[in-house]
GUDREN-65056 format. One line per field, with one value per residue (C-alpha): y, z, x; residue number from 0. Coordinates in steps of 0.25 Angstrom, whole numbers. Layout:
% GUDREN-65056
Y	Y ...
Z	Z ...
X	X ...
i	NUM ...
***
This chain:
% GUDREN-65056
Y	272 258 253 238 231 215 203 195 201 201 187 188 174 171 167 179 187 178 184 193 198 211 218 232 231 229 240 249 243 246 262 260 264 260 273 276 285 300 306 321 320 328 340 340 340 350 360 360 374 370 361 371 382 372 367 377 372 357 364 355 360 356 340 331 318 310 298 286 292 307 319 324 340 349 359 369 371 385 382 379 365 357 347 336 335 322 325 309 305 300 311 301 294 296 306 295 288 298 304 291 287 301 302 288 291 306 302 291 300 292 297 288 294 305 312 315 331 331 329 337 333 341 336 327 332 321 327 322 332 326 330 336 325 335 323 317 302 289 287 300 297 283 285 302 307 320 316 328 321 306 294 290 284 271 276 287 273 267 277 276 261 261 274 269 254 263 271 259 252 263 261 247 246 257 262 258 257 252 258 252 260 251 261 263 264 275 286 286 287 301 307 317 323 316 303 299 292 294 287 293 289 277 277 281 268 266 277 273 257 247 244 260 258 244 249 259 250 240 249 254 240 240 230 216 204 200 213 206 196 205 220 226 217 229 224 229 219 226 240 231 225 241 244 232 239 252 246 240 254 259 248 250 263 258 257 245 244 253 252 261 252 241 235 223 227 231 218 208 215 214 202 197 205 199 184 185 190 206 212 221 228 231 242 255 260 274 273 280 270 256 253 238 227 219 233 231 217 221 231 220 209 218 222 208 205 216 212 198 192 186 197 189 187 203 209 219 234 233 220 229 240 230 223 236 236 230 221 213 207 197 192 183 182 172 180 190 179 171 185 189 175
Z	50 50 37 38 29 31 28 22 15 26 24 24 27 39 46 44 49 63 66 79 83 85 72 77 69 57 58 59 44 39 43 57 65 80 88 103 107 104 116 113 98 104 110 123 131 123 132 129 126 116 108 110 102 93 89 90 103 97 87 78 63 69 71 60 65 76 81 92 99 97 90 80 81 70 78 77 88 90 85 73 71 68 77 76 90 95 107 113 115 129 141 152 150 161 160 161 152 141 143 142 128 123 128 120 107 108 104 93 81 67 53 52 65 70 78 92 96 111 118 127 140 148 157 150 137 130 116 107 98 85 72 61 49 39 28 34 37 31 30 22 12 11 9 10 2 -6 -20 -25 -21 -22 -14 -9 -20 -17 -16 -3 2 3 9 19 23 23 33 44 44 47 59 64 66 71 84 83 82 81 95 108 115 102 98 95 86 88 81 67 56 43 50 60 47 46 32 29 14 10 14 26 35 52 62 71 84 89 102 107 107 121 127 122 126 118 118 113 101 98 96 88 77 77 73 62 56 61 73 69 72 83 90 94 102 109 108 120 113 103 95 84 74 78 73 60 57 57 47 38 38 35 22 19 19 11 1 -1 3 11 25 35 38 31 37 27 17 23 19 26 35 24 28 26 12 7 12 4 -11 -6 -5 -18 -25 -27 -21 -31 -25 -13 -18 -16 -29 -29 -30 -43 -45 -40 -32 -40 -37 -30 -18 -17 -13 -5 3 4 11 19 24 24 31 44 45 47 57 65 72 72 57 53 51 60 56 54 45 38 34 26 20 14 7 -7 -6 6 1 -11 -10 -19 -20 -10 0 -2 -2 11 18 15 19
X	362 365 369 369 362 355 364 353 339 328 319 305 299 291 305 311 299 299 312 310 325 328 333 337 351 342 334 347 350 336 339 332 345 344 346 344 332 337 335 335 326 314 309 301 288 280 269 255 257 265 256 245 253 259 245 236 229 228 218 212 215 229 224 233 228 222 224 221 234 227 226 238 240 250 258 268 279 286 296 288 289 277 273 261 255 249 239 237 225 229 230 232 244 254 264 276 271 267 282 290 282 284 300 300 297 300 313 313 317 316 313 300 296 286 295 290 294 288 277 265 261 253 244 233 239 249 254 267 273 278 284 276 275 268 263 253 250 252 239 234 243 240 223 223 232 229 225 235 248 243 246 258 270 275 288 282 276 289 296 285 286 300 300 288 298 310 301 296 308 315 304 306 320 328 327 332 316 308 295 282 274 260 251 257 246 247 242 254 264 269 273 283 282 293 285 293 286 286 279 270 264 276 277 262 254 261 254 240 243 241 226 224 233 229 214 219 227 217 206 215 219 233 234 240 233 242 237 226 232 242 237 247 258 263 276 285 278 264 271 275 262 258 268 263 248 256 264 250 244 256 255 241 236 224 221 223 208 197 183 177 179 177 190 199 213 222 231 220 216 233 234 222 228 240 236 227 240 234 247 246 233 236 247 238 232 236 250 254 267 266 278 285 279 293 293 278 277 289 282 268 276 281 269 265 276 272 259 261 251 262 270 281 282 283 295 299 303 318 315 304 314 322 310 308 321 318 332 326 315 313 298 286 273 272 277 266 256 262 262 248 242
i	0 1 2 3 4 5 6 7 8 9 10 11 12 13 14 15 16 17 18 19 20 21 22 23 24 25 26 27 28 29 30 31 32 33 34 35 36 37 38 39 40 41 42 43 44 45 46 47 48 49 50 51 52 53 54 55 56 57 58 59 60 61 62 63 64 65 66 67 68 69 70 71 72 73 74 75 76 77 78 79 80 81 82 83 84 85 86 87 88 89 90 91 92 93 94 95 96 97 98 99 100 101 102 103 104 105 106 107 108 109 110 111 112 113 114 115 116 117 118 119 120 121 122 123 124 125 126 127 128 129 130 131 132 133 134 135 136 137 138 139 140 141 142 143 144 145 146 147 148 149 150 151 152 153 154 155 156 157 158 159 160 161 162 163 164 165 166 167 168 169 170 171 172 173 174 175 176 177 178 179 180 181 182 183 184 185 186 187 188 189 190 191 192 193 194 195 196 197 198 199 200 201 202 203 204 205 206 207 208 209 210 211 212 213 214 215 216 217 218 219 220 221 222 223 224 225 226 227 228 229 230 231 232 233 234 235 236 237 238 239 240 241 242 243 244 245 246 247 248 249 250 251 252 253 254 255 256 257 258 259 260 261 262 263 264 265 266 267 268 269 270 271 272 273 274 275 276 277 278 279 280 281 282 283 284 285 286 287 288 289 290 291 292 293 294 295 296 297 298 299 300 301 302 303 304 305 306 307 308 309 310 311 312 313 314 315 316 317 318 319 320 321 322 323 324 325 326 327 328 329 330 331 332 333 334 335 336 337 338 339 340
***
């Protein structure tokens, strides 16, 4: 790993935010090494047979989760290693197609990634075997959590944040074809039980096109408002306002848009607290230790900062892992207050 450290601390005015060159050499600093796609990290094409015994036939008490890209299943390979099995909901995409997406991603290997084991493609069936994340989601330890265990400590939270910015610009910017993940939401956040986070689902929007995945993340809250001008026009900064909701969600413990409720976009109610000078109650109210108020406002303007209405004033990824160092970043009031406006 790369052990170069930034010259200067990382700026966060409107100016610096405008700056759109290339900062792969950054990224390797911030513990995002550049590395060429490993061409050997996985195992193979996969038979339906396979997947059949592995699952139980697809049986339903084996169903973890579904999805706009499909139905999650729990496995067991014969060599005993547990598997999560993602059956797509599309069956005619092209064989070509399907194989170069899948070969793709297939060997990205990061930490803060779902590692993607194979794939099953026999005739309409298009099924991707991934690695066994046994915690659960994001998202049911936000808002489900078991009340025996409690929420989530701010310390877990951290170590959350800091882990999706490292797996997200790995795809970015640490290897040779970057990846767009254009569907990133809390659900698609893996935990270990060591709270390590891993991304789920990068790679896949490509199959669906982008009009599928765009209806998808707009009924869920999670499209920027650029979005609408430009749906097919996917960037990385799209991917960052996604990980602003998700240190939103974090912060909080609420949802980005709750209809049962009746309740505005979990941006436009922050921003309010914010600009009326609450910043205090928009930290979720069942954390059992408060995190200091100097790394909590840290964490808010960064989150400010990635759901900028103007792509070009967010940060991207690499910047964002150093934002997150607490050395990079001296802030006011006013900042807050500018940002939320």
């Amino acid at each position: 790993m790369n052990s170069r450290q930034y010259d200067q601390p990382v700026m966060l005015s409107r100016q610096w935010s405008t700056r759109t060159s290339s900062y792969t050499s950054d990224v390797e600093s911030a513990g995002v090494p550049f590395s060429p796609v490993i061409k050997d990290a996985w195992r193979k094409m996969f038979s339906l047979l396979e997947i059949e015994v592995a699952t139980n036939g697809l049986a339903k008490e084996n169903v973890i989760g579904t999805g706009g890209y499909g139905t999650v299943y729990r496995g067991v390979l014969f060599d005993g290693t547990r598997v999560a099995v993602k059956k797509l909901l599309i069956n005619s995409c092209q064989a070509e197609e399907f194989i170069a997406q899948v070969e793709a991603i297939g060997h990205v290997r990061h930490k803060n990634l779902v590692n993607l084991l194979g794939y099953c493609m026999e005739g309409a069936h298009r099924m991707l075997v991934y690695e066994y994340v046994d915690n659960k989601n994001l998202k049911y330890w936000l808002r489900e959590y078991p009340k025996e265990f409690g929420p989530l400590s701010w310390k877990a939270r951290m170590n959350i944040i800091r882990g999706i910015a490292k797996g997200l610009a790995y795809l970015h910017e640490g290897i040779e074809q970057k990846i767009l993940h254009r569907s990133l939401k809390s659900s698609n956040i893996m935990l270990d039980h060591q709270w390590n986070p891993k991304i789920a689902d990068f790679g896949l929007a490509s199959l669906f096109g982008p009009q599928w995945v765009s209806m998808i993340m707009e009924a869920l809250g999670y499209i920027p408002p650029d979005n609408c001008a430009s749906p097919g026009a996917f960037t990385e900064k799209k991917d960052v306002y996604g990980f602003g909701i998700l240190l939103m969600e974090i912060i909080t413990g609420r949802s980005q848009i709750d209809r049962h409720k009746n309740q505005p976009y979990l941006v436009d109610w922050l921003k309010s607290k914010v600009a009326r000078g609450k910043t205090a109650d928009v930290i979720d109210p069942c954390l059992r230790e408060m995190p200091s108020s100097k790394e909590f406002k840290r964490i808010l303007l960064i989150a400010l900062r990635c759901v900028d209405p103007d792509e070009q004033h967010r940060p991207n990824m690499g910047h964002v892992i150093h934002m997150l160092e607490p050395r990079d970043l001296l802030l006011g009031e006013e900042e807050l207050l500018f940002l939320s406006s």
